[in-house]
C-alpha positions in Angstrom: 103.1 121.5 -192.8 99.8 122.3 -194.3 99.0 121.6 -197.9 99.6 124.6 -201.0 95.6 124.5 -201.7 96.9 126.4 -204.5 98.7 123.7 -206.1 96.7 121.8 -209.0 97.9 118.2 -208.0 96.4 118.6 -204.4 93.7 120.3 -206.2 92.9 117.6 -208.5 93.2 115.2 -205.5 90.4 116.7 -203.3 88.3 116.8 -206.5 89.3 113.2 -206.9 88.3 112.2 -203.0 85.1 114.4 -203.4 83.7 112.1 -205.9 85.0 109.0 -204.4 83.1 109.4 -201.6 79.8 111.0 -203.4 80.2 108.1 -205.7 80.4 105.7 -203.4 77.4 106.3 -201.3 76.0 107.2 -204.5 76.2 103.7 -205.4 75.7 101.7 -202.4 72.5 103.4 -202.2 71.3 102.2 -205.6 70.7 98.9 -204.6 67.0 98.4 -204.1 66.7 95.8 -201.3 69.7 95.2 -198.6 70.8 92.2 -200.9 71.4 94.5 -203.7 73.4 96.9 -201.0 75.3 94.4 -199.7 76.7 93.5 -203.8 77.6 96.9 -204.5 79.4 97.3 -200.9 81.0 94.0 -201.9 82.7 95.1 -205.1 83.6 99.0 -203.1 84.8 97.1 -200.1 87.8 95.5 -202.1 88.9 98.6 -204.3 88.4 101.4 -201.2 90.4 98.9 -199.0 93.4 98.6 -202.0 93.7 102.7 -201.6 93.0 102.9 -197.9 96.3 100.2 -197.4 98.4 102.4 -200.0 97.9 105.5 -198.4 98.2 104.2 -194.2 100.6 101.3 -195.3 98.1 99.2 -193.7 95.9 100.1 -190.8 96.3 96.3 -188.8 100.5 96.4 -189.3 101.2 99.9 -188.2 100.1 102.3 -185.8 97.6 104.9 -187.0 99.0 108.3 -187.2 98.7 111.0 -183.9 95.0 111.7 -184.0 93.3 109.0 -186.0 92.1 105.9 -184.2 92.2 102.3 -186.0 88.6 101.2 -186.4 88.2 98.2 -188.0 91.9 97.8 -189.6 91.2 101.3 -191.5 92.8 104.5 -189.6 89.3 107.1 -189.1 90.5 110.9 -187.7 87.3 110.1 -185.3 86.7 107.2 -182.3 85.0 104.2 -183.7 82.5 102.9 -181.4 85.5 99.7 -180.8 87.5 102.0 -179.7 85.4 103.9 -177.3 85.1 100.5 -175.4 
């Protein structure tokens, strides 16, 4: 069943993913040496990894769904490099 890109919640939810993952990067990126990058991935890590379990029920208990792969206990719609091997 594809999504009513009509309907304002999964409207607002798109916008909502848009700028999680702009944002993000956005703020990885701002540390200035890789000791700064690896703080700010520190504190994303945690909070993306809270949404990522809520939404897949988490990745390392289940199965991921038919056409994602589990890379890393988070379900990707891609092949990881792991699970190439």
């Amino acid at each position: 069943m594809l999504p009513d890109s009509t309907c304002p919640q999964y409207v607002r939810l798109r916008m909502l993913l848009d700028s999680v993952e702009a944002g993000s990067i956005r703020y990885y990126l701002e540390g200035t040496d890789p000791g700064g990058k690896s703080k700010q991935f520190d504190k994303l890590e945690p909070l993306l990894m809270d949404i990522i379990n809520l939404v897949f029920q988490g990745a390392k208990k289940i199965t991921c769904p038919p056409g994602y792969s589990n890379c890393d206990g988070v379900c990707v719609p891609y092949q990881s490099e792991e699970t190439k091997r």
